[in-house]
C-alpha positions as CSV (number, residue, x, y, z in Angstrom):
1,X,39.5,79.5,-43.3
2,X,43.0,77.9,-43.3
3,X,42.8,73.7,-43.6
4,X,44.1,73.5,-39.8
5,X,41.0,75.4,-39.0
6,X,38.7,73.2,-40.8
7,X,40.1,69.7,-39.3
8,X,39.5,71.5,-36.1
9,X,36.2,72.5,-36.8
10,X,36.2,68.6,-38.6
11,X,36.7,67.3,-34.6
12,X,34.9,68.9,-32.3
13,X,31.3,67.8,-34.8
14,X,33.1,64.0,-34.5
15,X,33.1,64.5,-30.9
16,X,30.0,65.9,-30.7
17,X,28.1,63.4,-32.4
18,X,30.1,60.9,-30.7
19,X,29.4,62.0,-27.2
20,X,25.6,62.3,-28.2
21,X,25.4,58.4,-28.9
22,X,26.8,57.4,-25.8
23,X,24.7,59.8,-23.7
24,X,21.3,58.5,-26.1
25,X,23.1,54.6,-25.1
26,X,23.1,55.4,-21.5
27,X,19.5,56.7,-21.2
28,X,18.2,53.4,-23.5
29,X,20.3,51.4,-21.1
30,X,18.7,53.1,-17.6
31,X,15.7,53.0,-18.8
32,X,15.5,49.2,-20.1
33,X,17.8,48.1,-17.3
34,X,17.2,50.2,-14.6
35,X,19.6,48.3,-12.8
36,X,22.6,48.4,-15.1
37,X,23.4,48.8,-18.2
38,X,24.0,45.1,-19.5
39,X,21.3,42.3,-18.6
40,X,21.4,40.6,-15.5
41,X,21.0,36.6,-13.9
42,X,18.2,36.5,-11.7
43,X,16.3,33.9,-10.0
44,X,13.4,32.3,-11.3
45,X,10.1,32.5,-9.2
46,X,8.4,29.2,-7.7
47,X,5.4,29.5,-9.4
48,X,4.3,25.8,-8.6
49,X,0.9,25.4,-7.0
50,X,-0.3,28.5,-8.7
51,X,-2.8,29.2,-10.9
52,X,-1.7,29.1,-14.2
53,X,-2.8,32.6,-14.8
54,X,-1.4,33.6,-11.5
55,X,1.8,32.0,-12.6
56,X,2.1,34.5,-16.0
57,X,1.6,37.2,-13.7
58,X,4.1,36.6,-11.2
59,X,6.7,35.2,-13.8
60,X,6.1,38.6,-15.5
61,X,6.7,40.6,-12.4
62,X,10.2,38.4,-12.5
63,X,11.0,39.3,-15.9
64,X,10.7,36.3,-17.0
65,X,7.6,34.8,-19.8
66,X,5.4,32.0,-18.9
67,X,4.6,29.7,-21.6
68,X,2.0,26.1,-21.4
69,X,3.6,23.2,-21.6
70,X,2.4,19.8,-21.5
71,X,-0.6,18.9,-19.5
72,X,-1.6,16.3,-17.4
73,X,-4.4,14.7,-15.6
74,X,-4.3,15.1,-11.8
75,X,-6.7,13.7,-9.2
76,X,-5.4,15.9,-6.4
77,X,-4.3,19.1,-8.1
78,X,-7.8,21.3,-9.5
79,X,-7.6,21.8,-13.5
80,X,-5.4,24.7,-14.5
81,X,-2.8,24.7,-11.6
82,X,1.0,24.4,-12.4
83,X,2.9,21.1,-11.3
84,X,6.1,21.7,-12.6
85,X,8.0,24.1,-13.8
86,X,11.4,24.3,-16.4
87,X,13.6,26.1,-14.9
88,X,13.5,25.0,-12.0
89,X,12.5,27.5,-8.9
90,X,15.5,29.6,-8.0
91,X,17.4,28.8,-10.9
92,X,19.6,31.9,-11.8
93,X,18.4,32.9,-15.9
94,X,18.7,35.9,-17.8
95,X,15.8,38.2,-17.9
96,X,12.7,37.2,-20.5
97,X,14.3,34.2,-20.4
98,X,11.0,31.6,-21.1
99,X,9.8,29.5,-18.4
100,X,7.9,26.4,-19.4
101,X,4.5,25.3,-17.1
102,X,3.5,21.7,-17.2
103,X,-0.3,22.4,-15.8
104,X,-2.8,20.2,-14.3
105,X,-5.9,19.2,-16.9
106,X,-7.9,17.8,-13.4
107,X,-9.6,14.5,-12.6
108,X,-9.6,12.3,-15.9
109,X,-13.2,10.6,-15.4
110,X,-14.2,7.2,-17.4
111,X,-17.0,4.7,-17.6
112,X,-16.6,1.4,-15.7
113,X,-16.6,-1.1,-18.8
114,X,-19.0,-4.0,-18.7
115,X,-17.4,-7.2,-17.7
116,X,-20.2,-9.4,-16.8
117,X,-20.4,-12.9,-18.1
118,X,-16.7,-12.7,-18.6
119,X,-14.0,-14.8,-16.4
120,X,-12.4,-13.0,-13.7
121,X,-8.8,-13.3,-16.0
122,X,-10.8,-11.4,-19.2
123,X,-12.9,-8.6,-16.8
124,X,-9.2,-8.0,-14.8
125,X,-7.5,-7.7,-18.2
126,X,-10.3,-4.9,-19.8
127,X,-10.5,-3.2,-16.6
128,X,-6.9,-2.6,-16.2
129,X,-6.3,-1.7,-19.8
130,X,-9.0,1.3,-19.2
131,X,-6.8,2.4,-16.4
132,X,-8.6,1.2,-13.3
133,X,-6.9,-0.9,-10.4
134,X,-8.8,-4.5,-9.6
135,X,-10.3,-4.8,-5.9
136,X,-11.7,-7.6,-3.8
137,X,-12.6,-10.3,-5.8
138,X,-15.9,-11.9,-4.1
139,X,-18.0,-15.0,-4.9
140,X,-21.5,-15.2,-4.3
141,X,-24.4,-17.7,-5.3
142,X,-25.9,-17.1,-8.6
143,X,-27.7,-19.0,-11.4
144,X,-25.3,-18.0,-13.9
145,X,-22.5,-19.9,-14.5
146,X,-20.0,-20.9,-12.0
147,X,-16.9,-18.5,-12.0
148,X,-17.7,-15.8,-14.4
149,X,-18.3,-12.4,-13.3
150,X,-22.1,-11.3,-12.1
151,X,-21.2,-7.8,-11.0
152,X,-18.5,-4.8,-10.4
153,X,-18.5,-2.0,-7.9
154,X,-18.9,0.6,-8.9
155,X,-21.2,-1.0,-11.2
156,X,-21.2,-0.7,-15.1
157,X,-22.0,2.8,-16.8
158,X,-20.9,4.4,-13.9
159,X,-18.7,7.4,-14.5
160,X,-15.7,7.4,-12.1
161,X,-12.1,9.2,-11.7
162,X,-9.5,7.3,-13.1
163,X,-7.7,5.2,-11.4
164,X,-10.4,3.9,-9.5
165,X,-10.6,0.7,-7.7
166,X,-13.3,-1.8,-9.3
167,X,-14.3,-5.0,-7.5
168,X,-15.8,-7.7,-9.5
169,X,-17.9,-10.1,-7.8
170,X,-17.7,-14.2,-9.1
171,X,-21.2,-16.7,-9.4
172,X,-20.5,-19.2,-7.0
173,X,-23.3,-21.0,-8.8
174,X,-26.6,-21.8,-7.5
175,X,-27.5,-21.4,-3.8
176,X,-29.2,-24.2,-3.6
177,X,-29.1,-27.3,-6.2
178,X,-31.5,-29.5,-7.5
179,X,-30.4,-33.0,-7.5
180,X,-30.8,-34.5,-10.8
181,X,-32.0,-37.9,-11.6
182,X,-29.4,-40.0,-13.0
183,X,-30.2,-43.7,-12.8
184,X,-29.7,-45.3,-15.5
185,X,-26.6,-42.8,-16.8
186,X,-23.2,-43.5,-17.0
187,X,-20.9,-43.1,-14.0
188,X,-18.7,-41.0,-16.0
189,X,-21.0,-39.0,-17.3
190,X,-23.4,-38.6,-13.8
191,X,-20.3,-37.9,-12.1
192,X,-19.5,-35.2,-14.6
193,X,-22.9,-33.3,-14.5
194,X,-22.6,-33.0,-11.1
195,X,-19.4,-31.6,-11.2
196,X,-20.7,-28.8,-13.3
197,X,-23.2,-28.6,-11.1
198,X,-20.6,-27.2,-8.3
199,X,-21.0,-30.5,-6.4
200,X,-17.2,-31.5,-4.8
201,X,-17.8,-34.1,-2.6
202,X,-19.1,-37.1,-5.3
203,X,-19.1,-40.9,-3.8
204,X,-18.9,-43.8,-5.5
205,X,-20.3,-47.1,-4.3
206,X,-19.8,-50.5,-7.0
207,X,-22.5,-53.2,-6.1
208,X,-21.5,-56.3,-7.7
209,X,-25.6,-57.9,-6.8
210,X,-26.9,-54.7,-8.6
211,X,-29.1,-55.5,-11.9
212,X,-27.4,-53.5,-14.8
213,X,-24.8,-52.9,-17.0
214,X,-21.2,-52.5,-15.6
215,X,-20.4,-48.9,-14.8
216,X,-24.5,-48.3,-14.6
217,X,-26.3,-46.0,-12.4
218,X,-28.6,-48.1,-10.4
219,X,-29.2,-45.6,-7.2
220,X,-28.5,-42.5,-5.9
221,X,-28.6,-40.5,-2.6
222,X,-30.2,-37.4,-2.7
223,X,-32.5,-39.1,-4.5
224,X,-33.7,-36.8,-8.0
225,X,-35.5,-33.6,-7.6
226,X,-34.3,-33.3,-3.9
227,X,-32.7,-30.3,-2.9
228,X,-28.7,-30.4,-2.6
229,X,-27.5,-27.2,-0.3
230,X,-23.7,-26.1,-1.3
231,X,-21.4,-28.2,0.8
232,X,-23.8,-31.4,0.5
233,X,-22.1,-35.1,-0.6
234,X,-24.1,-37.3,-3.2
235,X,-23.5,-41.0,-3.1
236,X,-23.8,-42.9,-6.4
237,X,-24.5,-46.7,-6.5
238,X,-23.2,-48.3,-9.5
239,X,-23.0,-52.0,-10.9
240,X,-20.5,-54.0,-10.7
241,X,-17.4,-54.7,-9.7
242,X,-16.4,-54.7,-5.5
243,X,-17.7,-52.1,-3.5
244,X,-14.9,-49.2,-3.7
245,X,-14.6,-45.3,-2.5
246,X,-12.4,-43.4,-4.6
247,X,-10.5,-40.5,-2.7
């Protein structure tokens, strides 16, 4: 066989074997893209509402992978379901592209904290900071002490979705008071103990002709051991001096 023959011979194996690639190419490319023989943009699936399993699925279907993302408590949306998604729905993206599911982890629930016996600024300030919202805030009589909290609603220990609105109810102090004795006492000092008592309306009447010390207690209307409703005046009748009415 001359040289020629051989460089011929040489050729037509070259363009055998490179004939046989491209046709082995062209059935790898049909079969992995039976649409054409490159990858192609298509759009991505709203898979938002779904299930997140139901997502996978359908994003699969798309040609596209599903993946978790980050999760987050939902009061409306059951546990498991997707909220958003990244892309976007209908966003054009390469096939197998990943598509990232922010899913719903469902009602958070908490325990209403116990507040009573603080003031209403302390029980709104714990209550918030465990993620409820502060309701109404009542005011009813109670022998504990005026202005602190006596109660929440939902009441304490209960186990609630978060947020949930608590009310906290205030002591308005005793329903009904028992006047104290306070002849003899200091003005200052009788007028103060009623005050803490929840009694507003206090008068004071100076009698120059009483027997006593100046600024003394010498009578007092209720007189002690009588009962004061809430609302009630007390008049206080003190020595000395003219006779006076402060506002």
């Amino acid at each position: 066989m001359t040289w020629r023959s051989k460089v011929r011979t040489s050729l037509v194996y070259l363009v055998a074997i490179g004939a046989g690639f491209a046709l082995s190419y062209l059935v790898v490319a049909f079969v992995v893209f039976p649409t054409g023989v490159v990858p192609r943009d298509v759009k991505v699936p709203n898979v938002t509402g779904l299930n997140y399993d139901e997502a996978i699925q359908r994003l699969a279907q798309a040609g596209f992978k599903g993946e978790q993302g980050e999760q987050r408590y939902n009061n409306s949306a059951p546990k498991n379901t997707v909220l958003e998604q990244s892309p976007p729905p209908g966003a054009k993206d390469g096939i197998g592209t990943p598509v990232v599911l922010v899913i719903s982890g469902g009602q958070r629930m908490a325990v209403v904290p116990a507040v009573t016996g603080m003031l209403k600024v302390e029980a709104q300030a714990l209550l918030e900071k465990e993620g409820f919202d502060v309701g109404d805030v009542t005011e009813q009589p109670s022998n504990a002490t005026r202005g602190t909290v006596t109660a929440t609603r939902p009441a304490a220990g209960s186990q609630v979705s978060v947020p949930t609105t608590v009310s906290i109810v205030l002591s308005g102090g005793p329903a009904n008071i028992q006047m104290p004795s306070l002849v003899g006492r200091d003005v200052d000092g009788g007028r103060q103990t009623l005050t803490q008592l929840g009694v507003r309306n206090i008068q004071v009447v100076w009698d120059p002709m009483a027997i006593g010390a100046r600024g003394t207690i010498v009578g007092q209307t209720p007189v002690g051991g009588a009962t004061l409703f809430p609302g009630g005046s007390v008049q206080l009748r003190v020595a000395g001096g003219e006779t006076v009415t402060p506002p």
